[in-house]
Residue, then its C-alpha position, 0 to 999 in steps of 0.5 A: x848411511x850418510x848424514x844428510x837425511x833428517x828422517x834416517x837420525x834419531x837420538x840414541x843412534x850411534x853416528x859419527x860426527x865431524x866438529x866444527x874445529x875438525x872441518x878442515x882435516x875431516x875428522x870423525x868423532x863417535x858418540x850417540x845422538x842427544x838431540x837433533x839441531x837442524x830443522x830442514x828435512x835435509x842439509x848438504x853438509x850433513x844434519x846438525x845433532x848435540x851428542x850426549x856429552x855434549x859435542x856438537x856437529x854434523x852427521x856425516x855416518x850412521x853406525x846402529x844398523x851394521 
């Protein structure tokens, strides 16, 4: 599942996420949802999570479920 869905991301899942400074090469980070920072229902870029360790960036995969 992709990212751009506010309802389909929960804190605990497992997603990757590309960084701000990993916009231009599309580099994935993996880690869990903290909290989620967008407030629209949905986002073309993908919505806005804070992992547990802090990173911050948008959800481009959903992993829990596979």
């Amino acid at each position: 599942m992709d990212g751009r869905t506010r309802g389909q991301i929960a804190p605990g899942m497992e997603v990757h996420i590309v960084l701000k400074q990993d916009q231009r090469t599309g580099k994935l980070t993996r880690g869990v949802v903290k909290e989620i920072l967008t407030n629209s229902p949905t986002h073309p870029h993908g919505i806005k999570v804070r992992l547990t360790d802090g990173q911050v960036g948008r959800v481009k995969e959903i992993l829990q479920g596979r």
